[in-house]
C-alpha positions in Angstrom: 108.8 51.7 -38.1 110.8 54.2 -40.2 109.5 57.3 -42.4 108.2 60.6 -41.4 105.9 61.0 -38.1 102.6 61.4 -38.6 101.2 65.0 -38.6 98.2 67.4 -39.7 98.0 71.3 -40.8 96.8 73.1 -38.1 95.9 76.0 -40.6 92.8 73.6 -42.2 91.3 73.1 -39.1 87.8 74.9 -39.0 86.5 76.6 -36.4 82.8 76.7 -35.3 80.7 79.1 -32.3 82.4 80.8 -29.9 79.3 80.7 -27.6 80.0 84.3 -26.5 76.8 84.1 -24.8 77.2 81.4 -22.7 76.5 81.7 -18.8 79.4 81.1 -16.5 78.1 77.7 -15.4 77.9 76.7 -18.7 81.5 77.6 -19.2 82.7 76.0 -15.7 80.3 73.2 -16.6 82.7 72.6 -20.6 86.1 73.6 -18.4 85.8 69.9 -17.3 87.4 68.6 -20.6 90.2 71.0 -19.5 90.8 69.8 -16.3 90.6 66.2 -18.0 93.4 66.9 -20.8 95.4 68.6 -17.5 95.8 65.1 -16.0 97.4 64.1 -19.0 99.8 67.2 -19.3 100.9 66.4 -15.7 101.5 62.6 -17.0 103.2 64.1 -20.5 105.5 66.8 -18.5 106.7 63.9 -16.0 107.8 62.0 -18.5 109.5 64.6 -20.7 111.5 65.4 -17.4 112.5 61.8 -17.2 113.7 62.0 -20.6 115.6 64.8 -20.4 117.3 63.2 -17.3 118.5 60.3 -19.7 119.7 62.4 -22.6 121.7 64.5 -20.3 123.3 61.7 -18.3 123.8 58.8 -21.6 127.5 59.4 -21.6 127.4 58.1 -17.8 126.8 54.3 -18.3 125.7 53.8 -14.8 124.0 57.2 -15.0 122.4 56.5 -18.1 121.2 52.7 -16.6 119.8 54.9 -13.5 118.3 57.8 -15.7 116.5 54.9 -18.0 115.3 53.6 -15.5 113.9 57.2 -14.0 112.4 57.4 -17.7 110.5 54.2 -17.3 109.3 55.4 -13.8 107.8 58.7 -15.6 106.5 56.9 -18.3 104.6 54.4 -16.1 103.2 57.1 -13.9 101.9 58.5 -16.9 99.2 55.9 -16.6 98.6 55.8 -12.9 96.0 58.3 -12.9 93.7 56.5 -15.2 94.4 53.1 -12.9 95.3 50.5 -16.4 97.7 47.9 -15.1 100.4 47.0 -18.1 102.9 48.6 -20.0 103.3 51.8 -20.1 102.2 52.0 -24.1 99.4 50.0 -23.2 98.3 52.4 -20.4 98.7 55.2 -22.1 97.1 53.8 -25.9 94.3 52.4 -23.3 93.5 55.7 -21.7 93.9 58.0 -24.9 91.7 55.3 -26.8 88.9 55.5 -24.0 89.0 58.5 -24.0 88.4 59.1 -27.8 86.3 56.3 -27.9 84.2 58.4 -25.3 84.7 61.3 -27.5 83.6 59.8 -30.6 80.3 57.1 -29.7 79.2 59.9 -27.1 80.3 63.5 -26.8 80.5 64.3 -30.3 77.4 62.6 -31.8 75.8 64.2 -28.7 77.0 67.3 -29.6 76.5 66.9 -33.5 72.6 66.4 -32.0 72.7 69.7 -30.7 74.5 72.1 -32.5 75.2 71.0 -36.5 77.5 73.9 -36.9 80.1 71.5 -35.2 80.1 69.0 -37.4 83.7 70.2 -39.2 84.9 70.7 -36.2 83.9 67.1 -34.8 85.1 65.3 -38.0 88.5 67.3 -37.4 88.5 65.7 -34.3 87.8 62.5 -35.3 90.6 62.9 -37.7 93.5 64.3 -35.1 92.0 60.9 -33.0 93.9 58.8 -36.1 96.9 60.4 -36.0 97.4 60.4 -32.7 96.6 56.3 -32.6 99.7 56.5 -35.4 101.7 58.3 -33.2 101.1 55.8 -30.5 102.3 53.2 -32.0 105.3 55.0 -33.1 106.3 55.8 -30.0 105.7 52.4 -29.0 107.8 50.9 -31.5 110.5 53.6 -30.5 110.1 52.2 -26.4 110.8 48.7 -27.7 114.3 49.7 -29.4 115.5 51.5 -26.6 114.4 48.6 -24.4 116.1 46.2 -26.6 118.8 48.3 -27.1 119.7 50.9 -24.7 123.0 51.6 -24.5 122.9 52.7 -28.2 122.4 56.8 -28.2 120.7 57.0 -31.8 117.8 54.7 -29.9 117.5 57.4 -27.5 117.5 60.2 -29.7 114.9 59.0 -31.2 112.3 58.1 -28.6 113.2 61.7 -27.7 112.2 63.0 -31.1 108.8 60.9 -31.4 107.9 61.5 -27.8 108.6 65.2 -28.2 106.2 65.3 -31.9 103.8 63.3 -30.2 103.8 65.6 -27.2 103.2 68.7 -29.5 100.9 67.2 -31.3 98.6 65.7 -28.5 98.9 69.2 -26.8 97.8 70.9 -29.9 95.0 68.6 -30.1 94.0 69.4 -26.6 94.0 73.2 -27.1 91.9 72.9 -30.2 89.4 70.8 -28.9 89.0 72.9 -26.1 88.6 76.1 -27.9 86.2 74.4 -30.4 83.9 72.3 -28.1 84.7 72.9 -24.4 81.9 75.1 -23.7 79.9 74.0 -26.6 80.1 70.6 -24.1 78.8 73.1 -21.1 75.9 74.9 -23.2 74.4 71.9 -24.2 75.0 69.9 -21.0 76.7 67.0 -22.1 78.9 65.7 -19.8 82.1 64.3 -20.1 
């Protein structure tokens, strides 16, 4: 798939209760999202590492062969922690799919329930959720080439590219939803 990657405007996104006067177990009670999204940064900054390792040693055929292969490792264990057998693209679109499908049929209509000053916030949500399925399937489509292809550098460059945007991306997504919701989540007791 060619054309530009997928993105959004961080400046639109709206912003919602800052639940100032929330009790600390309410707030230790919404850091759970946190601590959620953190086994995915452990996943995403494996992988990264990986890549790295294969951009830095591609003018090394055997190195390059060994440094792939370190890649794949990464980007397997990217989806040990949430136990999906497969690929590593279907791991990873499996567990970030779950985990907006969570999101979406129960967190945020159960949060919509409680406090209707989220609702911008939520549909935001929803709407990062699309982009990020996009960028999924980009980066898939990006896996395939190098796999079919490796010993071509462009290939390369541009799995690092699309990994790297969707990195970005999905961290920025994380940060927001935790400023927006993550205590909201804690305050109204619904559990993720």
């Amino acid at each position: 798939m060619t054309g530009p990657l997928p993105t959004w405007d961080e400046s639109a996104r709206p912003t919602t209760t800052t639940y100032d006067d929330a009790d600390p177990g309410a707030v230790a009670r919404g850091d759970h999202l946190r601590q959620i999204h953190d086994m995915y940064r452990q996943g995403l900054d494996q992988v990264a590492a990986a890549l790295d390792t294969a951009v830095a040693a591609r003018d090394d055929e055997a190195a390059s062969a060994t440094a792939l292969g370190e890649a794949r490792s990464g980007i397997h264990a990217l989806g040990a922690p949430v136990r999906t057998a497969g690929s590593w693209c279907g791991q990873l679109c499996r567990a970030v799919e779950q985990h907006h499908r969570i999101e979406d049929a129960v967190l945020y209509p159960a949060l919509r329930a409680a406090d209707d000053g989220l609702a911008a916030v939520l549909d935001r949500l929803g709407e990062e959720h699309d982009v990020v399925h996009a960028l999924l399937g980009r980066l898939d489509d990006a896996l395939v080439v190098v796999a079919r292809e490796p010993g071509d550098p462009a290939h390369l460059d541009a799995l690092v590219k699309v990994y790297g945007h969707f990195r970005t991306l999905l961290e920025s997504h994380f940060r927001y939803e935790e400023s927006q919701i993550g205590t909201a989540l804690g305050v109204h007791h619904v559990m993720v």
